[in-house]
TIGU-961560 format. One record per residue (C-alpha): residue number from 1; residue in one letter; x, y, z. Coordinates in steps of 0.001 Angstrom, whole numbers, plus 500000, padded with zeros to 6 digits. Each point is the difference from the previous one (the first is absolute). Layout:
N
[node NUM,'A',[X,Y,Z]]
...
This chain:
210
[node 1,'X',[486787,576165,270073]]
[node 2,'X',[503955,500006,500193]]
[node 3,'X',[499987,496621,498120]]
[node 4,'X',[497808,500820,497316]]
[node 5,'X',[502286,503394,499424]]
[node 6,'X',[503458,497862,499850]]
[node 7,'X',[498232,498025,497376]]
[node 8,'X',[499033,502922,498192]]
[node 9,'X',[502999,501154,500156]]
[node 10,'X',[502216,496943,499299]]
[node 11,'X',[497354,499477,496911]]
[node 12,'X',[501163,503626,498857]]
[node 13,'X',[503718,499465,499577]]
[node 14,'X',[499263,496801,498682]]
[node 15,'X',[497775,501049,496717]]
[node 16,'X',[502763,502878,499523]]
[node 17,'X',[502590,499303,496991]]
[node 18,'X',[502283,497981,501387]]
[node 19,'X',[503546,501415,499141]]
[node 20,'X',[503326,500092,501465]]
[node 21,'X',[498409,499940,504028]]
[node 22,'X',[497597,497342,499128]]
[node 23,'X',[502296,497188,501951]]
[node 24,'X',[499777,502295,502956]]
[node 25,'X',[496132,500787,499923]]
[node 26,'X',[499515,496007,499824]]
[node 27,'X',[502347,499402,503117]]
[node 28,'X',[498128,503267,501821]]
[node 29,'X',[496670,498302,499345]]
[node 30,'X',[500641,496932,500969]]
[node 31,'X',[501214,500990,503206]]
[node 32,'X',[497560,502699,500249]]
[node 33,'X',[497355,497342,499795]]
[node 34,'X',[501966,497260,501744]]
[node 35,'X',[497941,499935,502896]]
[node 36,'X',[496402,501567,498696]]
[node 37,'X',[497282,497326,500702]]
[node 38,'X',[497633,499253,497157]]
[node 39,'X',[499463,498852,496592]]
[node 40,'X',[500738,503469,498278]]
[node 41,'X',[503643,500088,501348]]
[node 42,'X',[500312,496312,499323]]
[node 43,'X',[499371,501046,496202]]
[node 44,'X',[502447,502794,500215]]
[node 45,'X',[502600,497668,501357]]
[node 46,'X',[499400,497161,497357]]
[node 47,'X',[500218,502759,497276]]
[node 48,'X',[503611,500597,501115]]
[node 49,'X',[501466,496786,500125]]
[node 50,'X',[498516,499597,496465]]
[node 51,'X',[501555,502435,498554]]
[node 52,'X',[503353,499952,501718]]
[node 53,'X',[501762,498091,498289]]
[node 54,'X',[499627,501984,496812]]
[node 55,'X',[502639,502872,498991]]
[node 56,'X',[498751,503917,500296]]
[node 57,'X',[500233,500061,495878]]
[node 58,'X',[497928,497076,499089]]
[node 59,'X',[497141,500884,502768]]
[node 60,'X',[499896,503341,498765]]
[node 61,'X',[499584,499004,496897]]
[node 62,'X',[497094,497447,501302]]
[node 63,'X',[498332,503428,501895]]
[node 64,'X',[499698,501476,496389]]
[node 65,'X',[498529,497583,498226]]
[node 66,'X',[497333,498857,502722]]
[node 67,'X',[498799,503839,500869]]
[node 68,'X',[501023,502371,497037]]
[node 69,'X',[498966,497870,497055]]
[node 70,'X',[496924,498647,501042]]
[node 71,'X',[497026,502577,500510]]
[node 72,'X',[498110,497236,502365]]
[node 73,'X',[503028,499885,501952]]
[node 74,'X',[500614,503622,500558]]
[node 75,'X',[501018,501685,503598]]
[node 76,'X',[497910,503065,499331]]
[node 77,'X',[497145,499405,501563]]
[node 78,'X',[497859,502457,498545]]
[node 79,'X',[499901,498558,496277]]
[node 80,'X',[497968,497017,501286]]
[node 81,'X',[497264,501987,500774]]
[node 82,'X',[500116,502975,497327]]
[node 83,'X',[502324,498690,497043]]
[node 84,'X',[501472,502278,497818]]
[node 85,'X',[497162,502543,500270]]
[node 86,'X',[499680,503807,501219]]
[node 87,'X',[498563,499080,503399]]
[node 88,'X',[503444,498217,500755]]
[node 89,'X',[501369,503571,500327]]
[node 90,'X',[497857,500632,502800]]
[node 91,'X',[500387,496855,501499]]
[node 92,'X',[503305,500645,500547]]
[node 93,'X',[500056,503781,501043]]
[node 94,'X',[497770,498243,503003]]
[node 95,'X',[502507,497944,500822]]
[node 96,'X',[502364,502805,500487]]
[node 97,'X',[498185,501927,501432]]
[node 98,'X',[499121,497261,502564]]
[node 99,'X',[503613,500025,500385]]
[node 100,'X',[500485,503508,500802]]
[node 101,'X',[497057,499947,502066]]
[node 102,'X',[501746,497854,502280]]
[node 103,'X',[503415,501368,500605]]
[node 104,'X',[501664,498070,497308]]
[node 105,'X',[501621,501283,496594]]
[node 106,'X',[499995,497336,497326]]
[node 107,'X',[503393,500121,498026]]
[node 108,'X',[499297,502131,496650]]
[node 109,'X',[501872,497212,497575]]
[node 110,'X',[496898,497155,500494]]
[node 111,'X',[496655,500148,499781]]
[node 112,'X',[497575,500283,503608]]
[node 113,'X',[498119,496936,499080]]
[node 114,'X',[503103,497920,499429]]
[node 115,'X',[499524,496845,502704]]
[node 116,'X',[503983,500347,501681]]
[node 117,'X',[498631,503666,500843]]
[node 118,'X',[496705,498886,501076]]
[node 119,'X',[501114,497317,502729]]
[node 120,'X',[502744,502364,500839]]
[node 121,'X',[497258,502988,500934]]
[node 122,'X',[497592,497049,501866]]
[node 123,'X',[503563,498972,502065]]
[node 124,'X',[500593,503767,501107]]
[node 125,'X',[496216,501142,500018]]
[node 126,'X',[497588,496529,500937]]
[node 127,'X',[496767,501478,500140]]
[node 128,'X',[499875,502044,496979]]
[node 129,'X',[502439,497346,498227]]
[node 130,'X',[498151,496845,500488]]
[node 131,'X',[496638,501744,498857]]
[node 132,'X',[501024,500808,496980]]
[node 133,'X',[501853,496395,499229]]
[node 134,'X',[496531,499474,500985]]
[node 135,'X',[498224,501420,497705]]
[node 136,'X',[502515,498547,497221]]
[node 137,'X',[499805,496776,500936]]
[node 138,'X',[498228,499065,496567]]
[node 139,'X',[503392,501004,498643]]
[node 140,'X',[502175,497958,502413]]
[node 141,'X',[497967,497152,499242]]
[node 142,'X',[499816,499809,496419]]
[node 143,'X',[504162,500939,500387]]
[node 144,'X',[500187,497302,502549]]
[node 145,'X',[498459,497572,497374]]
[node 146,'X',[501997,501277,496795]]
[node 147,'X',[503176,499039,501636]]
[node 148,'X',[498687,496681,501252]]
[node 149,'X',[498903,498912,496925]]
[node 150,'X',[503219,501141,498668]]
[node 151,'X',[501937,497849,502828]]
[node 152,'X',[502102,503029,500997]]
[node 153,'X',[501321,499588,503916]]
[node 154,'X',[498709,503761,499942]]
[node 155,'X',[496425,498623,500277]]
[node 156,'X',[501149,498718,504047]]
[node 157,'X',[500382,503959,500519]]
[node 158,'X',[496855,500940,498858]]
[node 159,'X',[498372,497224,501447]]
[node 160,'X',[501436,501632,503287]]
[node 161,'X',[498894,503459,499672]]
[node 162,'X',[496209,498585,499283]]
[node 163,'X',[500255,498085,502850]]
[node 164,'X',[500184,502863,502604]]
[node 165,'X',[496711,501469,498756]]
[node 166,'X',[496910,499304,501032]]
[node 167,'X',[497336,497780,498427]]
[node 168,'X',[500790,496677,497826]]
[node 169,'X',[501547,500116,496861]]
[node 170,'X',[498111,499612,496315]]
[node 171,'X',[499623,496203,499483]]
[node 172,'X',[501266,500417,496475]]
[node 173,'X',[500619,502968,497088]]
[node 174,'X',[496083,500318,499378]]
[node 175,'X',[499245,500680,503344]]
[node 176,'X',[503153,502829,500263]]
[node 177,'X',[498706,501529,496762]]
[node 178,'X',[496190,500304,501944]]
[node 179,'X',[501821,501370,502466]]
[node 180,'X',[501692,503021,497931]]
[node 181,'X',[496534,500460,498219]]
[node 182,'X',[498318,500901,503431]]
[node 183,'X',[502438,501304,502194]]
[node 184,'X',[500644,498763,503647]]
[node 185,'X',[498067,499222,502426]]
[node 186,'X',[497998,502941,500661]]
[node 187,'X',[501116,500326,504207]]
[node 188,'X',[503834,500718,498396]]
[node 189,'X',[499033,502485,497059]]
[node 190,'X',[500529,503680,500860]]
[node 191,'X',[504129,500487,499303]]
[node 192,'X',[500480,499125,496412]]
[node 193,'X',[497297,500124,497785]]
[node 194,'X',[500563,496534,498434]]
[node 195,'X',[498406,500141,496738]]
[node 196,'X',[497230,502497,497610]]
[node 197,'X',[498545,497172,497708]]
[node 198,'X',[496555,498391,500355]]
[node 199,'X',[499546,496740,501192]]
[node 200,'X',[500323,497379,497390]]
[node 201,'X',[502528,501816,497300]]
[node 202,'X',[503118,498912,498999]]
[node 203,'X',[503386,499711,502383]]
[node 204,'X',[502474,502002,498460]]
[node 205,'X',[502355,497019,500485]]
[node 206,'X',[497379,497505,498844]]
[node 207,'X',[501334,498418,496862]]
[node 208,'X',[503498,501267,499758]]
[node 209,'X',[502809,497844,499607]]
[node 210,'X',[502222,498748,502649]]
């Protein structure tokens, strides 16, 4: 349980913008994770020493082009599942609320759904955190994929978060997309509705551009 929270956690402050602290979040995860046994923290740790060597204004640069221009490769979560439509609006006044719920007040400058915020809440609140990365995990697949197919080191991150949940990941974008359509699997439904539309219509991702 610990282990699974410090790579939540060390996940979080590495999806963040990395400005002027980023050298010192890389050296805290890395030694944060220095001695955590399994493949996730292995990721985490091969995502640092990748990026190292590059300087603060060139990677940050990098973070804006891979996440803010690309709709496939968005961090807000709820977008993959209700696009640019009125039910995203409630989507994410149930994240906050899930927030608040639990103890935890969500900074008012970035939206609840936005992934940094999500693995921070699932590293200070496990139960209620994990179930709803959980019942996203369409979204951190497909996200997972978009930045592997666009050979950003970022993709070692999110291939480290979906690695502490349960169940095997989508074989391929197809199979992620069948997973958004129908929700997931029905024993973790119950926190976050996960999505409105029948069975069989369109993604609201499906088709649009990297």
């Amino acid at each position: 349980m610990r282990r699974v929270s410090a790579v939540h956690q060390a996940a979080s402050l590495l999806l963040r913008y990395p400005g002027p602290e980023w050298a010192g979040r890389l050296a805290a995860v890395t030694a944060a994770t220095a001695e955590l046994p399994g493949e996730e923290a292995a990721l985490l740790r091969s995502f640092c020493d990748k990026v190292a060597a590059e300087s603060p204004m060139d990677f940050a640069a990098r973070y804006i082009t891979t996440f803010d221009r690309s709709r496939r490769r968005t961090l807000h979560l709820t977008y993959f599942t209700d696009g640019d439509t009125r039910r995203r609006g409630e989507s994410l006044l149930r994240w906050r609320s899930l927030y608040v719920d639990n103890g935890w007040q969500p900074p008012d400058d970035e939206l609840p759904d936005f992934l940094p915020l999500a693995l921070e809440f699932a590293a200070r609140c496990p139960e209620a955190g994990r179930a709803a990365l959980q019942e996203h995990r369409a979204a951190l697949e497909l996200l997972r994929m978009a930045l592997t197919d666009y050979d950003s080191p970022y993709a070692e991150v999110l291939s480290a978060v979906c690695r502490t949940l349960p169940g095997a990941s989508p074989a391929d974008r197809a199979a992620a997309l069948r997973m958004a359509r129908s929700g997931p699997p029905t024993e973790t439904v119950g926190l976050l509705p996960f999505l409105s539309r029948p069975p069989g219509s369109a993604s609201p991702i499906e088709g649009t551009p990297r």
